[in-house]
C-alpha positions as CSV (number, residue, x, y, z in Angstrom):
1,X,0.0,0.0,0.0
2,X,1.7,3.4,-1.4
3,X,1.2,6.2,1.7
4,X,2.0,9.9,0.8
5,X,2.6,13.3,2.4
6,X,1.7,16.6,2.1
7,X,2.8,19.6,3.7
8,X,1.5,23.5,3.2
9,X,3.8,26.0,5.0
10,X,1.4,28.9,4.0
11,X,1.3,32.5,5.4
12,X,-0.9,31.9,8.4
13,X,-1.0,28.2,9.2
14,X,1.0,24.8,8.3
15,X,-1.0,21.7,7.2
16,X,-0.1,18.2,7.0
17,X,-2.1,15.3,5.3
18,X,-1.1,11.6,4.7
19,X,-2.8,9.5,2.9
20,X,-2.9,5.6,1.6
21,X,-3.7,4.6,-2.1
22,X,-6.3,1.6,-1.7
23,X,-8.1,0.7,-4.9
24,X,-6.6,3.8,-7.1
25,X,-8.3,6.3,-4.6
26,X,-6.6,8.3,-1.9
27,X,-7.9,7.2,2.0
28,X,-6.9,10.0,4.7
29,X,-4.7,8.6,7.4
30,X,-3.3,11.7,9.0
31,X,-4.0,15.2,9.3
32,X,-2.6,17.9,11.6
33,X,-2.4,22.0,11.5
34,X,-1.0,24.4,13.2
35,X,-1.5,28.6,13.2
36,X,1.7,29.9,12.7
37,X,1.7,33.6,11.2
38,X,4.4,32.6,9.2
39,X,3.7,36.0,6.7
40,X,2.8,37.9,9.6
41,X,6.0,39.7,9.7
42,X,7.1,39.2,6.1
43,X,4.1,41.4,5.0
44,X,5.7,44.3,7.7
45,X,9.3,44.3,7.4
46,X,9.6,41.7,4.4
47,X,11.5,39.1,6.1
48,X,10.0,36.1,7.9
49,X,10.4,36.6,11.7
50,X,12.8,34.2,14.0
51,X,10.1,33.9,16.0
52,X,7.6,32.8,13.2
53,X,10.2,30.6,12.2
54,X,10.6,28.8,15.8
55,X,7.2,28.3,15.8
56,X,7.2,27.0,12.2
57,X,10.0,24.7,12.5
58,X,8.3,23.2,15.4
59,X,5.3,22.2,13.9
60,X,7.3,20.4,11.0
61,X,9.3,18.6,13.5
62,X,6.0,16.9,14.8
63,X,4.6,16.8,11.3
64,X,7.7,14.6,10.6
65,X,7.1,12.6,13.2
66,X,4.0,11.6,12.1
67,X,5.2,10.8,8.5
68,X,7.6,8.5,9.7
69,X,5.4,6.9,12.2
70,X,2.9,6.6,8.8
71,X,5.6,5.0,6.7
72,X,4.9,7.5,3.9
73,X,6.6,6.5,0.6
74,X,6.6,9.8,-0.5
75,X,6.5,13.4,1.1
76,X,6.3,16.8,-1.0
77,X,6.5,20.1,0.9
78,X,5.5,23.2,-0.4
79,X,5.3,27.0,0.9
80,X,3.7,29.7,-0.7
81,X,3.1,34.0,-0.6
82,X,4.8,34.4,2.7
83,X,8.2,32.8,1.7
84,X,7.6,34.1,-2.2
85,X,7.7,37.2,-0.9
86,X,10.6,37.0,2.1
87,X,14.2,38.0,1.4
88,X,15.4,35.6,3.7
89,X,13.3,32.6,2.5
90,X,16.7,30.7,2.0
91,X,17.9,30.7,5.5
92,X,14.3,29.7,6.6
93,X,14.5,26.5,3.8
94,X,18.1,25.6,5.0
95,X,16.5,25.8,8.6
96,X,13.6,23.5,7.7
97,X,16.1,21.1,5.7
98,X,18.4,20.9,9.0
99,X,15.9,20.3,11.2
100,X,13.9,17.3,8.9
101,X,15.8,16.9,6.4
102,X,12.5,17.9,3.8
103,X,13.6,20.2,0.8
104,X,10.7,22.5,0.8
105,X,10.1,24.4,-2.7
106,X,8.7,27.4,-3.3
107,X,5.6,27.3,-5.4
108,X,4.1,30.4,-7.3
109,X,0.5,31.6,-7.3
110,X,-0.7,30.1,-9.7
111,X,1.1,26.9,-9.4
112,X,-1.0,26.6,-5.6
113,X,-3.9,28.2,-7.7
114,X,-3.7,24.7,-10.2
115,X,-3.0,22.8,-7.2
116,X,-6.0,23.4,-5.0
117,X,-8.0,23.5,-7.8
118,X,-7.0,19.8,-8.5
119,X,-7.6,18.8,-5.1
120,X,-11.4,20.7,-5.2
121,X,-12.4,18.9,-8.5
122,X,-10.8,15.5,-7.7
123,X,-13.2,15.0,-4.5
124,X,-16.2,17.8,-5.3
125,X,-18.4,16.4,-7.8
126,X,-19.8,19.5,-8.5
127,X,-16.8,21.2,-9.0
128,X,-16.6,19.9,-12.6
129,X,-18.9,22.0,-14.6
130,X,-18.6,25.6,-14.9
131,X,-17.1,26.6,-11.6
132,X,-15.6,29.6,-9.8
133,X,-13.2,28.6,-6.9
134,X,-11.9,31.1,-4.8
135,X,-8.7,30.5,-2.4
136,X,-8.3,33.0,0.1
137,X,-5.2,32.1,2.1
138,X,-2.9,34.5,4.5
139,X,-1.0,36.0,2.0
140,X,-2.7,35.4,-1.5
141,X,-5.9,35.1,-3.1
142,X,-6.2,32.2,-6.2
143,X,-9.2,32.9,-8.4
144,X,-9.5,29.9,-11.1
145,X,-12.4,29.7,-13.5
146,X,-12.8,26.5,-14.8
147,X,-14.8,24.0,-17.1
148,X,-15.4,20.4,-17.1
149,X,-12.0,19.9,-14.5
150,X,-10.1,22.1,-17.1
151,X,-8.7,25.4,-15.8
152,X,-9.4,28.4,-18.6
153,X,-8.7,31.3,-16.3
154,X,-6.8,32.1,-13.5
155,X,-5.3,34.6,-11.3
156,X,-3.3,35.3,-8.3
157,X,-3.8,38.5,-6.5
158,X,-1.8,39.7,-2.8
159,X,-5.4,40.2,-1.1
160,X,-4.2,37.3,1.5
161,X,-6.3,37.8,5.1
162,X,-3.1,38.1,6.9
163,X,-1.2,40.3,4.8
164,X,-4.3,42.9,4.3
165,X,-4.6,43.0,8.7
166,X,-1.3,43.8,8.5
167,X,-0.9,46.7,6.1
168,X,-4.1,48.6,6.4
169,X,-5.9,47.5,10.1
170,X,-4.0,48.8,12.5
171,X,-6.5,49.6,15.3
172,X,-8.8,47.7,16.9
173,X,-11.7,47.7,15.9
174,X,-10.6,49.2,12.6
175,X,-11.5,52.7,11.9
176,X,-14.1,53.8,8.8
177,X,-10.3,55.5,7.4
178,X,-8.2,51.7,7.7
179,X,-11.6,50.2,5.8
180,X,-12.0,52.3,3.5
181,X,-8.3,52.1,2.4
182,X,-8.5,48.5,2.2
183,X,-11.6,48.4,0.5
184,X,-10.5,50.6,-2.4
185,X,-7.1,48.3,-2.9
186,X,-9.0,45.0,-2.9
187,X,-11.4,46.8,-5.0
188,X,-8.3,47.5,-7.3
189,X,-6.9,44.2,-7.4
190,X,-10.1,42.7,-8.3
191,X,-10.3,44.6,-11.7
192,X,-7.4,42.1,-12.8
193,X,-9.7,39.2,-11.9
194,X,-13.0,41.1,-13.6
195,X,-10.6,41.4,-16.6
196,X,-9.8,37.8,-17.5
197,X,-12.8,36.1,-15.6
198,X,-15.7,38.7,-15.7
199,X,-18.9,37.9,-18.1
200,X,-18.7,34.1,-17.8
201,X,-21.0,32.3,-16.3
202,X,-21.1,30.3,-13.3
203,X,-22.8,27.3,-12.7
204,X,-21.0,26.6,-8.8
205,X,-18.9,28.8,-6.7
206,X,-16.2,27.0,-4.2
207,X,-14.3,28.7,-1.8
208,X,-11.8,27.1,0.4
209,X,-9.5,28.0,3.2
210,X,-10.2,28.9,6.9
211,X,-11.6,32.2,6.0
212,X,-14.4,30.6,4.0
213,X,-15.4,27.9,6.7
214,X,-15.2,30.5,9.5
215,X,-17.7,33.0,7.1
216,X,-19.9,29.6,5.9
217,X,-20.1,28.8,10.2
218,X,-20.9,32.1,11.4
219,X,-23.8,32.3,8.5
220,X,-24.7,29.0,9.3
221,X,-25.2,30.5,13.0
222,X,-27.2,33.5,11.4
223,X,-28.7,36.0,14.0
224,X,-26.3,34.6,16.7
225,X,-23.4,36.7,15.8
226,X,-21.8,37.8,19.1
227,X,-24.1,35.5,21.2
228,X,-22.0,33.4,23.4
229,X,-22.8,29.8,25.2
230,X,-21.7,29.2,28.7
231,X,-18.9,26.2,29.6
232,X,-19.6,23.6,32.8
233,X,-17.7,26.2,34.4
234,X,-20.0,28.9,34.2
235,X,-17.3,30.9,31.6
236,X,-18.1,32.5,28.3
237,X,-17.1,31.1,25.6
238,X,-17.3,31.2,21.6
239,X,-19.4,28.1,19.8
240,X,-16.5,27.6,17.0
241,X,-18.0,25.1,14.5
242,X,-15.2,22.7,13.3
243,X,-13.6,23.1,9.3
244,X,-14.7,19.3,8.9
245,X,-18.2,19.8,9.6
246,X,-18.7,22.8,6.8
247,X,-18.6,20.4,3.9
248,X,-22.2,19.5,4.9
249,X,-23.1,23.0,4.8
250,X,-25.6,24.5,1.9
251,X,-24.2,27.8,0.2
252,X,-23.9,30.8,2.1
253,X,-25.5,33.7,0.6
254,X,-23.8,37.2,-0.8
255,X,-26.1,39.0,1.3
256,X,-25.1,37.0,4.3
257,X,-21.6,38.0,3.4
258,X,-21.4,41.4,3.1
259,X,-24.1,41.4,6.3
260,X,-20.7,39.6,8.2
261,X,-18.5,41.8,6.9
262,X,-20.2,45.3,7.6
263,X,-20.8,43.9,11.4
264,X,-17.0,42.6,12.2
265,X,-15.6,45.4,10.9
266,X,-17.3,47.8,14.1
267,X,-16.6,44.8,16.7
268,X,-13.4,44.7,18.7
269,X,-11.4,40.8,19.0
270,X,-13.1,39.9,21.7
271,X,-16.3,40.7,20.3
272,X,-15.1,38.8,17.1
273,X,-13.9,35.8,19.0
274,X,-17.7,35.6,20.2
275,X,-19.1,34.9,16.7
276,X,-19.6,31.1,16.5
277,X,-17.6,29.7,13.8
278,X,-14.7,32.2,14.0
279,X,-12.4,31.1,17.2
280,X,-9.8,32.9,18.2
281,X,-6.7,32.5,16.0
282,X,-9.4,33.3,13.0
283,X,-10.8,36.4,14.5
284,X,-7.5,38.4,14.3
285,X,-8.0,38.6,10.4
286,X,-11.5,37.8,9.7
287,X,-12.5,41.8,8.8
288,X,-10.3,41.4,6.3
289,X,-10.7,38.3,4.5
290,X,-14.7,38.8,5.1
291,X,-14.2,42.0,3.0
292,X,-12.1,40.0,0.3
293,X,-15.2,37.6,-0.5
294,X,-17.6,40.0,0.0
295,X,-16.2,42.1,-2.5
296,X,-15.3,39.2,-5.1
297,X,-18.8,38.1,-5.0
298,X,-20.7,41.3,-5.3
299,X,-18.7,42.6,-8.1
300,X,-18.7,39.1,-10.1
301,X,-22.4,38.8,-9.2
302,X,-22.9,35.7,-7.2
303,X,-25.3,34.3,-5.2
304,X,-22.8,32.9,-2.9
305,X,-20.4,30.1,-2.5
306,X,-19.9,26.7,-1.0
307,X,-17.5,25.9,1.4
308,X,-14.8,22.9,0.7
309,X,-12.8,21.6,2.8
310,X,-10.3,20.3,0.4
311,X,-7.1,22.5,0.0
312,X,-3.3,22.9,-1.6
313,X,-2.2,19.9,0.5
314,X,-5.2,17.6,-1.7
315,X,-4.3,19.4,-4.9
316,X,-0.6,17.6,-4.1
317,X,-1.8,14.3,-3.0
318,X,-3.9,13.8,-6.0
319,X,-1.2,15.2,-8.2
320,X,1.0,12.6,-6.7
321,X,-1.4,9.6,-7.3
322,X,-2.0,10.8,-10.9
323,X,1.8,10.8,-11.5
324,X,2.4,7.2,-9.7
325,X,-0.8,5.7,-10.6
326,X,-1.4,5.0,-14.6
327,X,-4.6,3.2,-14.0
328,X,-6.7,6.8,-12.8
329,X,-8.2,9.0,-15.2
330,X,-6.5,11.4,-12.9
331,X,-3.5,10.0,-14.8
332,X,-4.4,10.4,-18.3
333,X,-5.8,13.9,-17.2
334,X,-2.9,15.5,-15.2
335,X,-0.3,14.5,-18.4
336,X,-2.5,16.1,-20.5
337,X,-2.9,19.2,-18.8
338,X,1.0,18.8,-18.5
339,X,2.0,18.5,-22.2
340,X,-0.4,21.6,-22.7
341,X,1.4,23.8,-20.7
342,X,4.6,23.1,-22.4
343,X,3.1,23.6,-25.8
344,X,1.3,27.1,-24.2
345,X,4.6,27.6,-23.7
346,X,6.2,27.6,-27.1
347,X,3.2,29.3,-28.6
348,X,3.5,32.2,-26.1
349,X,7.2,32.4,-27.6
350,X,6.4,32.3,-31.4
351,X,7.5,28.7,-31.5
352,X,5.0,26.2,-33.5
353,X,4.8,22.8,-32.2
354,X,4.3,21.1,-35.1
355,X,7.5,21.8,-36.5
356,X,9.4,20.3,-33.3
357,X,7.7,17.2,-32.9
358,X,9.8,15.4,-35.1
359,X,13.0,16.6,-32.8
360,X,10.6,15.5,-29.8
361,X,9.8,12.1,-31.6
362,X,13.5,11.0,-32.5
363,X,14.4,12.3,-29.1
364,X,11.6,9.9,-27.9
365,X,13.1,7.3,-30.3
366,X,17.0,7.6,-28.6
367,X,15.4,7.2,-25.3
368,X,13.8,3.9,-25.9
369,X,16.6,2.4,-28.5
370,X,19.2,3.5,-26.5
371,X,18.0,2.7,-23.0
372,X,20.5,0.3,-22.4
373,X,23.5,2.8,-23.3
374,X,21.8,5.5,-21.1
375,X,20.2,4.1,-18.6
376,X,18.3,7.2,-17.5
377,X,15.7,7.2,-15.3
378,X,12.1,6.6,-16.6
379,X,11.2,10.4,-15.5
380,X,13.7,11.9,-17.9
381,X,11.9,10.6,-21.1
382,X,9.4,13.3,-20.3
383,X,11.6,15.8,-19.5
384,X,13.8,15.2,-22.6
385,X,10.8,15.5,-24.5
386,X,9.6,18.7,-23.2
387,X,13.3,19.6,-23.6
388,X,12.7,18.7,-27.6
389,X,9.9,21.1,-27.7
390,X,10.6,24.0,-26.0
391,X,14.7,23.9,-27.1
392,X,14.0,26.5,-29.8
393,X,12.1,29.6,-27.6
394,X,14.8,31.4,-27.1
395,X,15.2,32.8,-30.6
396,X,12.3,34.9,-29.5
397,X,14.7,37.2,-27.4
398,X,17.8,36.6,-29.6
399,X,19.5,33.8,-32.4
400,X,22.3,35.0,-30.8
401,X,22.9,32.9,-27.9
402,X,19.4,31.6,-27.9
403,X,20.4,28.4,-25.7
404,X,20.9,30.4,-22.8
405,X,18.0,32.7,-23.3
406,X,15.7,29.1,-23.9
407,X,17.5,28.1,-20.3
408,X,16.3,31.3,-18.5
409,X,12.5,30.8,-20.0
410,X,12.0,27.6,-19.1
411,X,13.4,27.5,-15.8
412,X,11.5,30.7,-14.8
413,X,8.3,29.7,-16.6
414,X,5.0,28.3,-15.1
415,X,5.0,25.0,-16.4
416,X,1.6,22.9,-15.2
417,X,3.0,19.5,-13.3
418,X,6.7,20.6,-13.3
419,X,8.4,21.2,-10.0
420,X,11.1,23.7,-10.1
421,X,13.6,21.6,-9.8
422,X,12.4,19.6,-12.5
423,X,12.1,22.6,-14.9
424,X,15.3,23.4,-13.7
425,X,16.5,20.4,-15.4
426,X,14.2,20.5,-18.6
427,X,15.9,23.7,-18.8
428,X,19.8,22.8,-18.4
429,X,19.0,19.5,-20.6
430,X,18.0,22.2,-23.9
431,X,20.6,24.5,-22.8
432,X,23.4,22.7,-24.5
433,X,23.0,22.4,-27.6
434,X,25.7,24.8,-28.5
435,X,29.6,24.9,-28.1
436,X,29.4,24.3,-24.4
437,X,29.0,21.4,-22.1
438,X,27.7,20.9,-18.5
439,X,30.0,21.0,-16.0
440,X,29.4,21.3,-12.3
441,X,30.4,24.9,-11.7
442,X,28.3,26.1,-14.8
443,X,25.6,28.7,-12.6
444,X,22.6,26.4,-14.3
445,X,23.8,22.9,-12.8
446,X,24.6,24.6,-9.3
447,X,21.0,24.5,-8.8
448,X,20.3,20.9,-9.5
449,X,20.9,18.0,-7.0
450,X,24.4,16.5,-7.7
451,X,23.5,12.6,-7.9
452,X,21.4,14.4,-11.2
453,X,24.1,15.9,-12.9
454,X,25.1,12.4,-14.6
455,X,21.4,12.7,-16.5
456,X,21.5,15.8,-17.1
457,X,24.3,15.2,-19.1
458,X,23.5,11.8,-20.9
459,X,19.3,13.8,-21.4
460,X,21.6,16.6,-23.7
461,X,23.4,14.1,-25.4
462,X,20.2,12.4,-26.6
463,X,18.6,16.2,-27.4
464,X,22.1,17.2,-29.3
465,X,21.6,13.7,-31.6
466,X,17.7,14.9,-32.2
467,X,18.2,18.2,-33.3
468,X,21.3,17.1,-35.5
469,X,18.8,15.4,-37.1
470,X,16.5,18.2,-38.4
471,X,19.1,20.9,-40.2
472,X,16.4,21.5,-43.1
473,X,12.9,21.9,-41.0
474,X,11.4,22.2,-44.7
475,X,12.4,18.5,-45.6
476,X,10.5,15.5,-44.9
477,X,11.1,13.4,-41.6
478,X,14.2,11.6,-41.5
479,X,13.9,8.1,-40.2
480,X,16.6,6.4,-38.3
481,X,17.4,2.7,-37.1
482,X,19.8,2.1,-34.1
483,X,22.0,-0.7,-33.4
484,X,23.7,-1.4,-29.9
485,X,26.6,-3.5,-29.5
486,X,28.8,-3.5,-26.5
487,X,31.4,-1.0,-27.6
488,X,29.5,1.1,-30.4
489,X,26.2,2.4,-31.3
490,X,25.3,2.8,-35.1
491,X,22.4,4.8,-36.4
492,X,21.4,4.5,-39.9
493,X,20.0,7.5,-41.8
494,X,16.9,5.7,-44.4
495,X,16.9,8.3,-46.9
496,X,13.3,9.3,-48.3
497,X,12.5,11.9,-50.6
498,X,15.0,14.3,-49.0
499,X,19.0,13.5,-49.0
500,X,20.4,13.3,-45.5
501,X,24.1,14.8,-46.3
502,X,23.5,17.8,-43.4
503,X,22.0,15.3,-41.1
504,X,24.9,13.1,-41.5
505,X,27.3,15.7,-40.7
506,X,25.5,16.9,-38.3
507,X,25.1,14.3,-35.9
508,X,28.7,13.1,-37.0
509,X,29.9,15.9,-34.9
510,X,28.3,14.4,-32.1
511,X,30.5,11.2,-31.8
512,X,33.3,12.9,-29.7
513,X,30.9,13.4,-27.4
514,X,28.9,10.8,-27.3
515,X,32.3,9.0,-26.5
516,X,33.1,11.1,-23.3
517,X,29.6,10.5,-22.0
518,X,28.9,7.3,-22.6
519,X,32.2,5.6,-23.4
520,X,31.0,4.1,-27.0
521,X,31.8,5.1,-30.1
522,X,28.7,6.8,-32.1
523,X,28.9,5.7,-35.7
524,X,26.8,7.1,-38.4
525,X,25.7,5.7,-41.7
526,X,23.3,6.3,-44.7
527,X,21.3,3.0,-45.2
């Protein structure tokens, strides 16, 4: 039974979820959170507190605790706004990898926008029409339109809860002046999201996040706001209705929303921490992110929205069983969506993919003939063959030097499924293609694991053979046959229509260095 991991570090809280794969589904095993204000600071003074970091690194510790009590097979740990935005987000990732020994990565905003909208559609049904989904964490908001599980719109704006406390209410309650101010900037923001997403319609609105359950629970409790239940002890306390119980929940209404967020803006925290639903931690930066929906639904003129309960950390745990499990539809879906965003890619960048699939089809071919020469790992067929198509978009900038300007792109791009390490190395593998060769110091390999260096290497050997192959882009398709013996490999040009002389000069050139890598000689011949 295959367990996995994941962990959120996000602005205001850290999550962890493990689950088992039992019948090609995902079963919840584990799940643990902890409030940490983790952008608290960040949004202030733009670095990420010591003291949000103690508290951070802490949690993790027990969090890996329970992953290796679990067994989990495999872990992926992910952090979002509040370490995009730090300037010291590397010493806080060194920390994290002392003290666990996880590599955390940085995702961007819309890379946790395609992520929790993966986990909402793989376990909400109703998700998979024409849906709205709104993601209103501590430091970001993720607005994704989407249709039939397919993302067609999305964007990623800094209206975060936590962040927007921070920079505009400073008193409490907030004064009309501090509301006003916020108001108007989330009113700003928005216009980018009314650009690209206003005029369609919705069939189903989903919002996520602790901001959303703690709005759907104190709707839910209606004309109780600020009423308060009494304990055994004969203490006050707030009625806070738990995350896990909002999936039951109907939709909460606009009006109710706006109603919520005209009536915590004039209470002070302990009236907020009153409200059933809200709780403590939640009531620090609920005028805020009450404002943020309120605002999103009123000017995209919506009924309302559903609460879910699913989040980034199920958007990574269903990516990971559609990568390790071939027998979902997940499967067929998420390398789909995948190949697309590489092909968005070289469209964005003038590049037409149908004249580099035949350098992505012989560099498929090399792969599987030469497997035994290679012996790459079964990852880096797919990352060669991105390599293949994207090796070109850097003649968009300049022909001059266009390998390193293809590097740059592709390593800085959002790429759909591709973790930035591995577009790191989809991005060194079509960066030499030229006059120079990968060498440990180069600044490109520096950021790539060293035990991956070796593929790296053999990956732009196989791409340097494929592109050697198409010198005339107007000919037709060469075809090639491969022999392996145990000191050479041979690869015979079948001549069609088109004569093969560059071709065969081409990839001639290649032999020396087909040697040093894989310690064969590379011989070339016209059939």
């Amino acid at each position: 039974m295959t367990t996995y991991a994941a962990v959120d570090i996000g602005s205001n809280s850290v999550r962890l979820k493990i689950a088992a794969v039992r019948n090609h589904r995902l079963k919840t095993l584990h799940e643990d959170r902890e409030v940490t204000r983790l952008g608290e600071s960040v949004f202030e003074s733009g670095v990420v507190s010591p003291e949000s970091m103690a508290s951070t690194i802490r949690a993790l510790r027990r969090f890996r605790r329970a992953v290796q009590a679990h067994s989990v097979d495999r872990l992926r740990v992910v952090a979002t706004s509040a370490l995009r935005d730090a300037r010291n987000q590397q010493a806080f990732l060194a920390w994290v990898h002392s003290a666990t020994g996880w590599k955390a990565e940085i995702i961007s905003g819309l890379e946790e926008g395609r992520l929790i909208h993966l986990g909402v559609v793989s376990n909400e049904p109703a998700a998979r029409g024409r849906c709205l989904l709104i993601d209103l964490g501590g430091g970001s908001c993720e607005i994704t339109f989407s249709e039939h599980s397919a993302i067609r719109e999305m964007v990623s704006l800094p209206l975060g809860a936590v962040r927007l406390t921070r920079e505009f209410l400073r008193r409490d309650p907030a004064t009309p002046e501090e509301v006003a101010r916020m108001q108007d900037w989330i009113r700003r923001e928005l216009r980018k999201a009314e650009q690209r997403i206003g005029g369609e319609r919705i069939a189903a609105v989903f919002a996520t996040s602790g901001t959303a359950a703690a709005l759907a629970a104190a709707g839910l409790a209606g004309g109780k706001i600020g009423a308060k239940s009494r304990s055994k002890t004969g203490a006050k306390t707030s009625k806070a209705v738990p995350e896990n119980k909002a999936r039951a929940w109907e939709r909460t209404p606009t009006v109710t929303v706006r109603k919520l967020a005209d009536k915590l803006k004039r209470m002070s925290l302990v009236q907020r921490n009153a409200v059933p639903g809200i709780g403590p931690k939640r009531s620090e930066i609920i005028v805020a992110g009450a404002h943020v929906y309120a605002e999103i639904l009123e000017r995209f003129h919506l009924s309302g929205f559903r609460y879910s309960p699913m989040g980034l950390r199920d958007g990574i745990l269903a990516l990971m069983l559609a990568e390790g499990d071939a027998n979902t539809s997940a499967h067929q879906h998420f390398e789909q969506d995948r190949w697309e965003s590489v092909l968005q890619l070289c469209r964005h960048y003038g590049v037409q993919p149908k004249q580099q699939e035949p350098v992505v089809g012989h560099a498929s071919q090399f792969f599987d003939d030469l497997k035994k020469v290679h012996q790459l790992p079964p990852e880096y067929k797919l990352w060669l063959e991105a390599a293949a198509m994207m090796h070109s978009v850097g003649k968009f900038m300049n022909y001059q030097g266009h390998h390193r300007h293809t590097q740059y792109i592709i390593a800085n791009s959002e790429l759909y499924g591709f973790t930035p390490e591995q577009r790191l190395i989809v991005s060194a593998i079509a960066r030499y293609l030229g006059k120079s060769r990968p060498t440990p110091a180069d600044r490109v390999m520096r950021g790539i694991p060293v035990e991956q260096h070796p593929y790296v290497r053999r990956a732009a050997v196989l791409l340097r053979m494929a592109v050697a192959l198409h010198q005339d882009q107007s000919s037709a398709v060469l075809r090639i046959r491969t022999r392996v013996t145990v000191k050479r490999v041979t690869v015979e040009l079948l001549q069609g229509r088109s004569r093969a002389d560059l071709e065969l000069w081409a990839l001639r050139k290649e032999a020396g260095y087909f040697r040093a890598v894989f310690a064969r000689d590379l011989f070339v011949e016209i059939a």
